[in-house]
N, C-alpha and C positions, 0 to 999 in steps of 0.2 A: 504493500500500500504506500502511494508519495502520499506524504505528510507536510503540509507548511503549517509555522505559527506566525502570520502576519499582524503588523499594529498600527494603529492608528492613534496618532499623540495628541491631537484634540480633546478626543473622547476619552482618550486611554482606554480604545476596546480592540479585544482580538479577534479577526477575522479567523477561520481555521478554514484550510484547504485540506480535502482528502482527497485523492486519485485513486482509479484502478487500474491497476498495472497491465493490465487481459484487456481490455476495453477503452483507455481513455477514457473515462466518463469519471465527471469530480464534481463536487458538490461545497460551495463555498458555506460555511456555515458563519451567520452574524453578517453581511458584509457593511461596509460603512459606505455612502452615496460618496464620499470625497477619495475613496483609496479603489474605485473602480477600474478605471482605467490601469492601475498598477498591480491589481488583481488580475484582471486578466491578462497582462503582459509575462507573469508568474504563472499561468496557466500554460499558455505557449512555450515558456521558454521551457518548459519541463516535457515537450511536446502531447499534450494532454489538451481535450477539449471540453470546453464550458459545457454547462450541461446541466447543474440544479445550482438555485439559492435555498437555504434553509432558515430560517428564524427558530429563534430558542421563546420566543415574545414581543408583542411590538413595547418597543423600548422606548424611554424619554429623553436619554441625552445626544440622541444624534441621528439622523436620517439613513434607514437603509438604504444600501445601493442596487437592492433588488431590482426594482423597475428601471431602471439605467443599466444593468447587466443586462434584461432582457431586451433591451432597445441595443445597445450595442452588439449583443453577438448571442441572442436566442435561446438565452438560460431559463430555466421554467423555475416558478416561484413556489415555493414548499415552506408553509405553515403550520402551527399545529390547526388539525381540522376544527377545532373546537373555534378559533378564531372566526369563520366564518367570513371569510371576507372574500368579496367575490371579484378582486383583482389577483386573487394567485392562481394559481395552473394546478394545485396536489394540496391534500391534507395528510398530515400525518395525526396518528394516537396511538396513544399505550395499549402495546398487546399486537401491536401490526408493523413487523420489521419494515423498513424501507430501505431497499438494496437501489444502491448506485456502482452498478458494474458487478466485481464480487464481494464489495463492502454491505455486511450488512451492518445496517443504525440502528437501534433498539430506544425508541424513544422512551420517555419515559414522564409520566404527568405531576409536575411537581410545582403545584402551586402553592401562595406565600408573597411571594415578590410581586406577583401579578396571578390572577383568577386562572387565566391559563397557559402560564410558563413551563416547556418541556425544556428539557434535559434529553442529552442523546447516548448513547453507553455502547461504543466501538469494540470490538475484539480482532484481533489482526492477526491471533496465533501467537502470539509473545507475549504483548501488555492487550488489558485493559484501558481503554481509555474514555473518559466521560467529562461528556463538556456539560459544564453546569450553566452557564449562561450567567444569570444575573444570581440565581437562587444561593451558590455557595464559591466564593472566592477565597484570596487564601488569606489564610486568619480574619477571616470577616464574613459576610453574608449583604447578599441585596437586600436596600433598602425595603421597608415594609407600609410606608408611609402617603404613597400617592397612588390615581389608578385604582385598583381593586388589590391591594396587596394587604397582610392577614396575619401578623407577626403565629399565630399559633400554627395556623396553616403550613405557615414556613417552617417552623420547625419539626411539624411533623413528617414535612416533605424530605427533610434534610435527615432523621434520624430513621426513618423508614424507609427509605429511597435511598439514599445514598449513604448514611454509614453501616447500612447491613452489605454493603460489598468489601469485597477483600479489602484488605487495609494495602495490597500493591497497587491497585487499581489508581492511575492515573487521573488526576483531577486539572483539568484545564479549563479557567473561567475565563468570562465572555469582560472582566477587567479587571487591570489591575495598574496599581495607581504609586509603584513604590520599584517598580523595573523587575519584580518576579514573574515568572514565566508560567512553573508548573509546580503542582503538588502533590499529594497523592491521600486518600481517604484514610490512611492510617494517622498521619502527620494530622490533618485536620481533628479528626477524632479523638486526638490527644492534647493538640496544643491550641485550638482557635477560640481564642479568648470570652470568642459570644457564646459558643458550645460546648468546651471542654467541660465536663463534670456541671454542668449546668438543667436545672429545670426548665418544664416548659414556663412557670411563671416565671423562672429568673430570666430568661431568654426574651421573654414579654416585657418585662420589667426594662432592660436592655435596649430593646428596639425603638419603645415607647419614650426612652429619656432620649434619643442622638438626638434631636431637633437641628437636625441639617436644614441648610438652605434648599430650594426646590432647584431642580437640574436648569442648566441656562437655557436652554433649547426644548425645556419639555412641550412650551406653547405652542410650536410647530412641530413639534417630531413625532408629538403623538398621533393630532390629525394626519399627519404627511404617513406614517407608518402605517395609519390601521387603509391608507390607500398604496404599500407596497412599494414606497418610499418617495411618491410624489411629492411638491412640493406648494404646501400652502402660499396664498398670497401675505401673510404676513411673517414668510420668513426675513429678517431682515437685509439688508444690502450685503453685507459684508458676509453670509454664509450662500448669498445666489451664485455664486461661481460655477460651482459644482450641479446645480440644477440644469444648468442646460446642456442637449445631449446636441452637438452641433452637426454639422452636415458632413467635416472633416473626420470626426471620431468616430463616424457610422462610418464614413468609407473604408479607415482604417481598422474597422473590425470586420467590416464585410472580405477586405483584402484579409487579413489576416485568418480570416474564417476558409477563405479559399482556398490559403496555403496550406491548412489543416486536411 
């Protein structure tokens, strides 16, 4: 399986690239609307073609680039089903593998952060690997506070979902805000300061005190997300850049599609 972990220093969020090595066929998971174009550049140069976006949740601190992958170069848009949104192409749910090539993804429904945030859980024949998206990062956990998110919820998602897996199992969140990378479900289980040896009310108690500021961009990224990463008329000046899909950057993915 090719594997990338790409990042996006705005958001501080990880894109994940998986390939199949038999097929070409790879599935960006998380992608960010501004690291599009260098996503796909990372697709080709591993000579691999585009082929799914996946979302772990429509997110609030930055616009996906699902719908700009699929205007660029004909990626199909994969949600969890439960989102219901009828700009994606596939749904996915828990209990219903979704193979890209010979990967299979074993979603998994783990809400908390949001009503219905999945998590995806890889086996490649070596590691384990499980991206948790927003729901568990490392030494932290997503926010629980805006959206439909559910400090109890989360935590059940997190102690029943995810730390009844091996403790080798691979932990890669959708941010991270401090330049680590990866973790693994044992490490978390022992040392993440919201979880470790913690109840479901201290864990409440916890979530209920951060009184963080609201994410900069969640005014537009929510509407713009739950349309598949379009962009609202009031995103501001300074983040429309990346919104438009020009006539140049279709050629250039059309050309590049054809060398594929």
């Amino acid at each position: 399986m090719f594997f990338r972990q790409l990042f996006e220093p705005d958001s501080s969020t990880y894109t994940y690239l998986l390939g199949c090595p038999y097929t070409g066929e790879t599935v960006l998971i998380d992608p960010v609307l501004e690291t599009a174009e260098r996503d796909l550049e990372v697709i080709r140069d591993l000579g691999l073609k585009p082929t799914y976006t996946l979302e772990t949740h429509i997110h609030a601190d930055h616009l996906t680039g699902a719908r700009k992958l699929r205007a660029l170069a004909g990626t199909r848009i994969v949600v969890p089903a439960m989102e219901r949104l009828q700009c994606a192409d596939l749904g996915v749910e828990e209990g219903v593998p979704f193979r890209v090539g010979s990967i299979e993804i074993q979603p998994l429904h783990t809400p908390g952060h949001t009503a219905t945030h999945h998590a995806y859980l890889v086996d490649d024949g070596t590691h384990r690997l499980l991206f948790t998206g927003d729901a568990l990062l490392i030494d932290a956990c997503g926010r629980t506070d805006f959206q439909s998110g559910d400090p109890r919820a989360l935590y059940r998602s997190i102690m029943q979902k995810f730390f009844t897996l091996p403790d080798e199992t691979l932990v890669y969140p959708a941010h991270d805000y401090e330049g680590r990378r990866v973790s693994s479900i044992g490490q978390e289980r022992r040392r993440n300061p919201r979880l470790a040896g913690k109840s479901e009310a201290e864990f409440v108690a916890i979530m209920e005190g951060l009184e963080l500021p609201p994410p900069r961009k969640i005014e537009f990224a929510v509407p713009g997300n739950e349309q598949c990463g379009a962009c609202p008329d009031n995103v501001p000046e300074r983040y429309r850049g990346p919104c438009e899909i020009t006539e140049r950057e279709a050629r250039t993915a059309r050309r590049l599609g054809d060398q594929g």
